[in-house]
C-alpha positions in Angstrom: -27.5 -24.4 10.7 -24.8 -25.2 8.0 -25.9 -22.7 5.5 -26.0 -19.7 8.8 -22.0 -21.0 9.6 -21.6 -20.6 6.2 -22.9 -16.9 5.6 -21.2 -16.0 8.7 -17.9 -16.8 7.9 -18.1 -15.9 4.7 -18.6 -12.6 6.4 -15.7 -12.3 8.1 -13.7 -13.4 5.6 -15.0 -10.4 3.6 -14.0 -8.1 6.5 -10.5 -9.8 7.2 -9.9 -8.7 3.0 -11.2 -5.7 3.6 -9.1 -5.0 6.5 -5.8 -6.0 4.5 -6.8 -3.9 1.2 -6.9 -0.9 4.0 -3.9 -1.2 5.5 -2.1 -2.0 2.5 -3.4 1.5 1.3 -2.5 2.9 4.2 1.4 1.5 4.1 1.5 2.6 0.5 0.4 6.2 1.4 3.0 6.1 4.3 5.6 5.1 1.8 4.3 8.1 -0.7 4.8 10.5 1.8 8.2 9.3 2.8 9.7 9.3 -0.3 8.1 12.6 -1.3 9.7 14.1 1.9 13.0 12.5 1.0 13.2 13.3 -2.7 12.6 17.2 -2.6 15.9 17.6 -4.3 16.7 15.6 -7.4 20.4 14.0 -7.8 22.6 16.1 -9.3 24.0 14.4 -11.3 26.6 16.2 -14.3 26.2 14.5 -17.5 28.9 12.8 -19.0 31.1 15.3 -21.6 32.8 13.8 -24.4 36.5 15.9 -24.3 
């Protein structure tokens, strides 16, 4: 009886893991996008001219 508690938690554990590796892909991906959208043009920034 101990040992089947065991496995089975053990199982969901694995999912719940599982689960959060996903999502964090998922927010990272979101983010990726965003900032690709957001950055199409670079800073233009004029260097610095000694005078």
């Amino acid at each position: 009886m101990y040992k089947k508690e065991y496995l089975r938690r053990k199982k969901v554990a694995e999912k719940e893991i599982h689960k959060d590796i996903k999502r964090q892909i998922n927010k990272n991906k979101k983010i990726a996008k965003r900032d690709k959208r957001t950055n199409k043009q670079p800073n233009k920034r004029v260097p610095y001219t000694f005078k």
